[in-house]
N, CA, C and O atoms as CSV, one atom per row, in Angstrom:
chain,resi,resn,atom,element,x,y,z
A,1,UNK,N,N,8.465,235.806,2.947
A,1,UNK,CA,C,9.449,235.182,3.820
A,1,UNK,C,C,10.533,234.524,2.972
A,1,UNK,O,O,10.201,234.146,1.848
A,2,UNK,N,N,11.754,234.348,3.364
A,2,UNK,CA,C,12.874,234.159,2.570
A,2,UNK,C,C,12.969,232.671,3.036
A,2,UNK,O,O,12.684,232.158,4.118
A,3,UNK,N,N,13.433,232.172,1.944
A,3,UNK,CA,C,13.717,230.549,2.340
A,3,UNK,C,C,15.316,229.943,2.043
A,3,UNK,O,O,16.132,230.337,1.209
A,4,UNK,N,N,15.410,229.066,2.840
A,4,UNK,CA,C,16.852,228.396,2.283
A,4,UNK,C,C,17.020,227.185,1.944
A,4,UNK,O,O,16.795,226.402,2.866
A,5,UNK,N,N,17.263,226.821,1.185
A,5,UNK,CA,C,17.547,225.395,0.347
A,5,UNK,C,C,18.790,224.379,0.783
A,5,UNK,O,O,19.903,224.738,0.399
A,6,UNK,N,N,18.729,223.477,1.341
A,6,UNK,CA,C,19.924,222.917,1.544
A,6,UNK,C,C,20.038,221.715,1.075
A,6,UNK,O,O,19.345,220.852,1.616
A,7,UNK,N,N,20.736,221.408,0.197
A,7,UNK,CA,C,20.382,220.576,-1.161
A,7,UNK,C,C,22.164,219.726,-1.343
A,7,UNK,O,O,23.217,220.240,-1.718
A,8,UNK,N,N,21.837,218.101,-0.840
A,8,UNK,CA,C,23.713,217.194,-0.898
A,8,UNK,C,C,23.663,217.370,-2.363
A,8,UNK,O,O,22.739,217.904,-2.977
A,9,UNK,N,N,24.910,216.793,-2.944
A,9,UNK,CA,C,25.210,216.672,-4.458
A,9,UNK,C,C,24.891,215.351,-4.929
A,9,UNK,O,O,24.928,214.316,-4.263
A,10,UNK,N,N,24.594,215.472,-6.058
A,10,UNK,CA,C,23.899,214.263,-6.632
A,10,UNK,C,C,24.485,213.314,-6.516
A,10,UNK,O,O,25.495,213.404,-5.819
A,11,UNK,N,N,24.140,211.908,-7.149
A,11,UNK,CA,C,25.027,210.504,-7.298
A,11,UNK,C,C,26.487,211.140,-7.690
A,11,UNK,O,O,26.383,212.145,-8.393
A,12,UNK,N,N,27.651,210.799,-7.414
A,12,UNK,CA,C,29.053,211.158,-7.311
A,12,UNK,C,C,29.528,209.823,-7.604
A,12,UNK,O,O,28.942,208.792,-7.274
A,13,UNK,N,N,30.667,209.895,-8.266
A,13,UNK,CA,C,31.707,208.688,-8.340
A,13,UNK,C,C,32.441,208.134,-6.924
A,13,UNK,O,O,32.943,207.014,-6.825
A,14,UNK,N,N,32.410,208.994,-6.005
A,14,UNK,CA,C,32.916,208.761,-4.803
A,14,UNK,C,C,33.133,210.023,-4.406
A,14,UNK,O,O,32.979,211.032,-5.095
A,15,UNK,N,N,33.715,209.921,-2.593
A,15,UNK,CA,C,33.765,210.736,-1.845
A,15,UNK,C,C,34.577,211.586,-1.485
A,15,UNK,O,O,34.584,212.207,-0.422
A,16,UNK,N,N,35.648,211.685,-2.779
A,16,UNK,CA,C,37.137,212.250,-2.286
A,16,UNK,C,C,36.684,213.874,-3.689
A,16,UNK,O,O,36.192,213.991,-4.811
A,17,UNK,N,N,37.304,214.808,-2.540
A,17,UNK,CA,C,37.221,216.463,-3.088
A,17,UNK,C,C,36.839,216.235,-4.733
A,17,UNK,O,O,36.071,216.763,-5.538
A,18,UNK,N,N,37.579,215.414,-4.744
A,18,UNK,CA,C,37.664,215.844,-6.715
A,18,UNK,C,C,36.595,214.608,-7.819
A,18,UNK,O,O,36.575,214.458,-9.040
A,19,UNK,N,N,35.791,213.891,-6.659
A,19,UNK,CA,C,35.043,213.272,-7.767
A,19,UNK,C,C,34.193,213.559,-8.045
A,19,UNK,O,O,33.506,214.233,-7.277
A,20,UNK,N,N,33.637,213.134,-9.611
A,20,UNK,CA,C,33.096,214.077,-10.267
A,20,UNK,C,C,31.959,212.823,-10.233
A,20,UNK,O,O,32.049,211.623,-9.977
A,21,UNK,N,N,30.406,214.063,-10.774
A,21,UNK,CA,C,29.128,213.054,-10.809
A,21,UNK,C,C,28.976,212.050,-11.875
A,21,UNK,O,O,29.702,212.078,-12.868
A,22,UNK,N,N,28.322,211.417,-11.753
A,22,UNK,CA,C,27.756,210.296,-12.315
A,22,UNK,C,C,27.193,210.106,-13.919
A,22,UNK,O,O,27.932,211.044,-14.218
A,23,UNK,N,N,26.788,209.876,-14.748
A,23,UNK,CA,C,25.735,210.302,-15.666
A,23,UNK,C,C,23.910,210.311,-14.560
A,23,UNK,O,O,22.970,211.092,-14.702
A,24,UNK,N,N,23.972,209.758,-14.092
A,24,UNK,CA,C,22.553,209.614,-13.362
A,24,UNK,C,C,23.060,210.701,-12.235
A,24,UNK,O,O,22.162,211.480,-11.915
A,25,UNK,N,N,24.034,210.865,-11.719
A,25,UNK,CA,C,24.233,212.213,-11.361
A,25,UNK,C,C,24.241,213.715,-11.778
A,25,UNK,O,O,23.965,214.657,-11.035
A,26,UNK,N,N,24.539,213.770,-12.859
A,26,UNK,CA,C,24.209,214.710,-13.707
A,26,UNK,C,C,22.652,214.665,-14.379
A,26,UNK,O,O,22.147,215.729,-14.734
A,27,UNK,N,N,21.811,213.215,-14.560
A,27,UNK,CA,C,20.578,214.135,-14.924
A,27,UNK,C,C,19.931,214.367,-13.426
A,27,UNK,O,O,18.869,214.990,-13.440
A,28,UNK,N,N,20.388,213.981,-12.221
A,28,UNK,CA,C,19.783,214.387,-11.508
A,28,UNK,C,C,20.209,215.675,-10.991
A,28,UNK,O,O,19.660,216.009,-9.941
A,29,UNK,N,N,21.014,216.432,-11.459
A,29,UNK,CA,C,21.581,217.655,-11.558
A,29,UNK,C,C,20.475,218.580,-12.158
A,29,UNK,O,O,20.021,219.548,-11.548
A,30,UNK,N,N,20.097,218.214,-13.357
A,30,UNK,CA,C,19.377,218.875,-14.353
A,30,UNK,C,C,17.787,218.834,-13.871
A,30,UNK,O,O,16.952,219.693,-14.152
A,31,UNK,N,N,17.634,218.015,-13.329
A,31,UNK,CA,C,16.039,217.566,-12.708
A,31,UNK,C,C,16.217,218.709,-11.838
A,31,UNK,O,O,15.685,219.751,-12.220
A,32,UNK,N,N,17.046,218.732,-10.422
A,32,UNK,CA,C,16.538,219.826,-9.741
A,32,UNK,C,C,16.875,221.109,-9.949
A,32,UNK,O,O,16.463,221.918,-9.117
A,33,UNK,N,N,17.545,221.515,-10.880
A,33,UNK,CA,C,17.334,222.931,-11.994
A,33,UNK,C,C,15.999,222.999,-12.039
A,33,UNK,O,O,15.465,223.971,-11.504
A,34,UNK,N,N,15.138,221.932,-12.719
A,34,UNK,CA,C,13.930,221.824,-13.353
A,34,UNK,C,C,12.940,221.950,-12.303
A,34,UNK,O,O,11.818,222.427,-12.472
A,35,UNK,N,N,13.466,221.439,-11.052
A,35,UNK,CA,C,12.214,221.850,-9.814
A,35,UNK,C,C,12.731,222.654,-9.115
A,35,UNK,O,O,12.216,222.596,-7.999
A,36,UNK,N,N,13.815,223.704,-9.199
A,36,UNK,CA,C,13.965,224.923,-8.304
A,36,UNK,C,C,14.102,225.903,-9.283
A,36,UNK,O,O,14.265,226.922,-8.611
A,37,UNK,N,N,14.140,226.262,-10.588
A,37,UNK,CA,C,14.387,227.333,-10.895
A,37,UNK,C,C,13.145,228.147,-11.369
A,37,UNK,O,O,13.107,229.015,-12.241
A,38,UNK,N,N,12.101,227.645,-10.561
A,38,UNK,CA,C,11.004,229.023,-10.298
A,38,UNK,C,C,10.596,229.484,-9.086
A,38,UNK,O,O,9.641,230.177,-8.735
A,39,UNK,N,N,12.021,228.674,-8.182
A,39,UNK,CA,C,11.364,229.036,-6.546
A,39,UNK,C,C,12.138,230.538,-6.180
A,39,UNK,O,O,12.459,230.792,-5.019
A,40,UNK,N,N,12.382,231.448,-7.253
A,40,UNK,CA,C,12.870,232.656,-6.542
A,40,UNK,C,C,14.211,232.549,-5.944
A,40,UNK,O,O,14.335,233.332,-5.002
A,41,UNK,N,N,15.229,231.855,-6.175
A,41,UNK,CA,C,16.702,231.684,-5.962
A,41,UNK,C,C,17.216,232.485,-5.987
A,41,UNK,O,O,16.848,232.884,-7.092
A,42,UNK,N,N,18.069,233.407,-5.556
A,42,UNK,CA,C,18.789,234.566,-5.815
A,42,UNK,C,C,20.142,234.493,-5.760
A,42,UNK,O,O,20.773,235.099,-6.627
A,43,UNK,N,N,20.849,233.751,-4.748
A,43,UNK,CA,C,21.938,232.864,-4.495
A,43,UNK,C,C,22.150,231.525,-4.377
A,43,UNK,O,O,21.375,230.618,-4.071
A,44,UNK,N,N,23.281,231.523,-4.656
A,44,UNK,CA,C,23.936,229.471,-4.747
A,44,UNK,C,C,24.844,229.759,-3.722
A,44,UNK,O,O,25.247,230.872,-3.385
A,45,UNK,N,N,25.094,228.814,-3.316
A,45,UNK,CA,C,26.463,228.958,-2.220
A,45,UNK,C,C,26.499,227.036,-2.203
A,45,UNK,O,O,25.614,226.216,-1.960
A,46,UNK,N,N,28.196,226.860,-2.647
A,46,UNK,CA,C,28.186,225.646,-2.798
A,46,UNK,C,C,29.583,225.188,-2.043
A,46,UNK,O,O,30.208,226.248,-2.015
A,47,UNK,N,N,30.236,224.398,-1.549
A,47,UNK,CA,C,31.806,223.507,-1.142
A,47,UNK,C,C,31.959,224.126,-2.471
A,47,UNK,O,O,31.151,224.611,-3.263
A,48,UNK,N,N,33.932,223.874,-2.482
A,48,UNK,CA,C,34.315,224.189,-3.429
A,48,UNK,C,C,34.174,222.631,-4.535
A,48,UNK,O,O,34.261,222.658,-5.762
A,49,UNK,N,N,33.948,221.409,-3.707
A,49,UNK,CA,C,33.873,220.195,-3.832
A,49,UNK,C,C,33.290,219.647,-5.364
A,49,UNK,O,O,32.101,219.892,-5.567
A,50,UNK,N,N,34.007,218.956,-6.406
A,50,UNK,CA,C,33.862,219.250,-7.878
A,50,UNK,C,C,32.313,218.694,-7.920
A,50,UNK,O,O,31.537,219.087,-8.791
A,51,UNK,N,N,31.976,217.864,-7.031
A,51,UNK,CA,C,30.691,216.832,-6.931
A,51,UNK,C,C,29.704,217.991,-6.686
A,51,UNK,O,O,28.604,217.840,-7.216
A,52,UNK,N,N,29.916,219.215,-5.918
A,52,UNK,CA,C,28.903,219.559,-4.890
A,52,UNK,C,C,28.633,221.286,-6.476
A,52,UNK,O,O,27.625,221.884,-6.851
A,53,UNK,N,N,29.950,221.390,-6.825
A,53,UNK,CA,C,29.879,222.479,-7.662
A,53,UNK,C,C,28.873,221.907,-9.285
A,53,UNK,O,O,28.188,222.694,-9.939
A,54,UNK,N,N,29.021,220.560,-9.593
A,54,UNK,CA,C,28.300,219.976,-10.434
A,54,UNK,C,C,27.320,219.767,-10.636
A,54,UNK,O,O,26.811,219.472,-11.717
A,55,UNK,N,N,26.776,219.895,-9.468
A,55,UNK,CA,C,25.466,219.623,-8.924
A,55,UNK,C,C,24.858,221.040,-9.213
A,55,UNK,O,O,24.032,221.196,-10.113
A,56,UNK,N,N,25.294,222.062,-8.423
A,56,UNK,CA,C,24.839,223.372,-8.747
A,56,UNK,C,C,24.583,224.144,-10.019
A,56,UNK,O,O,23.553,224.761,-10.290
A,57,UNK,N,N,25.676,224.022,-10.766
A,57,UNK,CA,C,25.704,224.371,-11.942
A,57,UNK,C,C,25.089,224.799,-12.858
A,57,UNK,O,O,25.190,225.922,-13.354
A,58,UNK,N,N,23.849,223.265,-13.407
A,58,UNK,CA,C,22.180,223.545,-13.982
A,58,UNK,C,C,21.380,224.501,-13.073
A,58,UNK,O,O,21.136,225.624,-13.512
A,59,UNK,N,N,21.168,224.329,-12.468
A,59,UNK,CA,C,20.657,225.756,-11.340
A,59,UNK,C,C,20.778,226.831,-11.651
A,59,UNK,O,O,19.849,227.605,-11.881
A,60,UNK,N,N,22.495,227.194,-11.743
A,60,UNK,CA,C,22.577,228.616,-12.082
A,60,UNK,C,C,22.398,228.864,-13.027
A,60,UNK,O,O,21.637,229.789,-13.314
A,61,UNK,N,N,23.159,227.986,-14.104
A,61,UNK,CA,C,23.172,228.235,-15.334
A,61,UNK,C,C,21.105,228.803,-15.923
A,61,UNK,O,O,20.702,229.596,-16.774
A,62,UNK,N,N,20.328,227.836,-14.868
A,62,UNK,CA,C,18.755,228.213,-15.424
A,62,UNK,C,C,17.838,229.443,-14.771
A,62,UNK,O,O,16.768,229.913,-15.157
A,63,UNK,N,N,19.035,229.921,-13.147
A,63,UNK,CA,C,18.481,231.010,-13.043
A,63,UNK,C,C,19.317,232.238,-12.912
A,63,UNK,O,O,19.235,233.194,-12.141
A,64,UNK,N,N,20.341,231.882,-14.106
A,64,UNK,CA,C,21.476,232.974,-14.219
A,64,UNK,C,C,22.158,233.544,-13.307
A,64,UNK,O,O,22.611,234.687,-13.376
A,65,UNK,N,N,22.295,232.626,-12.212
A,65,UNK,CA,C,22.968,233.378,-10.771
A,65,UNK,C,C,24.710,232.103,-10.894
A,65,UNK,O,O,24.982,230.986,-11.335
A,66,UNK,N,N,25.437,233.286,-10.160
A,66,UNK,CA,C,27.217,232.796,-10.198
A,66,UNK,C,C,26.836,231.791,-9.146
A,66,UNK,O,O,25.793,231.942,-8.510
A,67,UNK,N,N,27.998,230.315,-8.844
A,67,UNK,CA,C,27.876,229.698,-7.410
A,67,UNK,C,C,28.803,230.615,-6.526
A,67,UNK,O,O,29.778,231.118,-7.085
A,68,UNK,N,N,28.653,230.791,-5.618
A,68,UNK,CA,C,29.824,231.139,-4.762
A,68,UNK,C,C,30.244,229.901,-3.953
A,68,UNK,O,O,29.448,229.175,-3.358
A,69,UNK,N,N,31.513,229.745,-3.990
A,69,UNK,CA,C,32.303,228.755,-3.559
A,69,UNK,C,C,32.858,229.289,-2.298
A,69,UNK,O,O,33.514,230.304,-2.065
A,70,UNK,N,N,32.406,228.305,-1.523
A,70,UNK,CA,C,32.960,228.868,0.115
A,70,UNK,C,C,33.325,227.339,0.895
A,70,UNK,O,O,32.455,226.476,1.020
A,71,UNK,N,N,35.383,227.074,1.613
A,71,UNK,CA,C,35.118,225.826,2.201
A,71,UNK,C,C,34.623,225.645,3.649
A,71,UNK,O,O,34.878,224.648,4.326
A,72,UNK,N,N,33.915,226.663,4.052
A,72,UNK,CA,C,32.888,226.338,4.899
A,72,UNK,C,C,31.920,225.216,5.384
A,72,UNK,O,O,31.685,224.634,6.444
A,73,UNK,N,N,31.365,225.188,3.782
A,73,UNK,CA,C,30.286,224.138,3.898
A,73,UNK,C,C,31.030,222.438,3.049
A,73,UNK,O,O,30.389,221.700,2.300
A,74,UNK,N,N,32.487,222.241,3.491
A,74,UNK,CA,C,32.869,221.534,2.473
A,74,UNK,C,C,32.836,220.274,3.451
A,74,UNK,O,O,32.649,219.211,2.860
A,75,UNK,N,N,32.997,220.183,4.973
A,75,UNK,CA,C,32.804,219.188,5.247
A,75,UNK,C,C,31.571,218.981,6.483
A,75,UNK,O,O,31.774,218.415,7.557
A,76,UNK,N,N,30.360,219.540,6.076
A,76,UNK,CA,C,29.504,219.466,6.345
A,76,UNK,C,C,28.425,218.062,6.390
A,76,UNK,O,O,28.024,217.538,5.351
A,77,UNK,N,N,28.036,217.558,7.803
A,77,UNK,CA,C,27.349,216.070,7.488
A,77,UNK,C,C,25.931,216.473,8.247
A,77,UNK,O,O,25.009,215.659,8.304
C-alpha cells in the first residue's frame, strides 16, 4: 500500500515566502532525512516556499529524489 507523508517545515525565521530555517531548523531538517529515508520515498513535492524547500532538501539529497516545487501547496493550513 502506498503512503503519503505530509510533513510542515521546520523551525523558520518567520512566516513570509522567503524565510529561511533556523540552525535548530536545519538540524531538524536533517533528523527527519534520518527518520524517513528508509520509508520507500519516491517523491518530494514541496511550496516553492524557501522554509518549506529547506526542509526537504536532506531528504532528497539522502534518498536521491529531485523536490518538485508546486504553488499549490504554498498556502496550505
Amino acid at each position: 500500500m502506498d503512503s503519503i507523508y505530509l510533513i510542515r517545515h521546520a523551525k523558520a525565521e518567520g512566516q513570509e515566502p522567503y524565510a529561511s530555517l533556523t540552525d535548530e531548523g536545519y538540524k531538524q531538517a536533517e533528523k527527519l532525512a534520518e527518520v524517513l529515508s528508509g520509508c520507500g520515498i519516491t517523491y518530494i513535492v514541496s511550496s516553492p516556499w524557501k522554509r518549506a524547500v529547506q526542509t526537504a532538501v536532506p531528504l532528497g539529497a539522502a534518498i536521491h529524489q529531485l523536490i518538485i516545487q508546486t504553488s499549490v501547496y504554498k498556502n496550505v493550513y
